[in-house]
C-alpha positions in Angstrom: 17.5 -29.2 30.1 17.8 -31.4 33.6 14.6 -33.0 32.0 12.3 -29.6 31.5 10.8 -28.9 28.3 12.1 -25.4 27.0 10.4 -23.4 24.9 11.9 -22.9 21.8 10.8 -19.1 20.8 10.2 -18.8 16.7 9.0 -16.0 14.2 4.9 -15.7 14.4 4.1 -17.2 10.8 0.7 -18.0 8.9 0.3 -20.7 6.9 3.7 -21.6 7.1 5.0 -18.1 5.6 6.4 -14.6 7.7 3.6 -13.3 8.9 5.0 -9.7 6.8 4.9 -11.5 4.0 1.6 -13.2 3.9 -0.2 -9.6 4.4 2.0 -8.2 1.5 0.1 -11.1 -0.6 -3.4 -11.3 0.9 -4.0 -7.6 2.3 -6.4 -5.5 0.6 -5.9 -1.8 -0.2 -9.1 -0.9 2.5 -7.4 -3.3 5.4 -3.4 -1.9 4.7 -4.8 2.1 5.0 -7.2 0.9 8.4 -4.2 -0.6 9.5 -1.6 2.3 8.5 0.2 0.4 6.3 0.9 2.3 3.7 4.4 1.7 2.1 2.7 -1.7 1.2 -0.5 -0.2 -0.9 -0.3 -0.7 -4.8 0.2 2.7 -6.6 -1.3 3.0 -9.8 0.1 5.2 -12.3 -3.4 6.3 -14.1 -3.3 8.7 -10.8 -0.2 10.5 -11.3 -0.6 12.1 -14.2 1.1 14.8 -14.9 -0.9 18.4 -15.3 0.1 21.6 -17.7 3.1 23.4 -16.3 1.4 26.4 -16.1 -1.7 28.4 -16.6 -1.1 29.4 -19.9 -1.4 26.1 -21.4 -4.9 24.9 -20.1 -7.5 24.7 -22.5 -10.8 26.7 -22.2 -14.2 26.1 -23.1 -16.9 28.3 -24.6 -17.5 30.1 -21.6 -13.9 31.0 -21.1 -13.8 28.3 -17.9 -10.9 26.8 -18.0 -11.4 22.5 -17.7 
């Protein structure tokens, strides 16, 4: 405009790609919890598993200690 340059304002990217998007790919699960990122780290299922429903149903060993 009247012969300035204007600066044309654009979303921050990395390698070419959102820069959102390029930490959902590259991130690690250490750098997205340092970062407080956490409705990005993977859940694995092996952690949710599901327990007895009650007391009455967990198993006891010799000792009478429940495991």
């Amino acid at each position: 405009m009247s012969g300035k340059q204007v600066k044309i304002k654009r979303p921050p990217t990395v390698n070419g790609m959102p820069v959102d998007q390029f930490i959902e790919e590259n991130a690690d699960p250490i750098w997205l919890h340092q970062n407080e990122r956490w409705e990005l780290m993977p859940v694995e299922d092996s952690i949710f598993i599901p327990g007895p429903a009650n007391d009455s149903e967990t198993t006891e060993d010799e000792g009478g200690i429940p495991f």
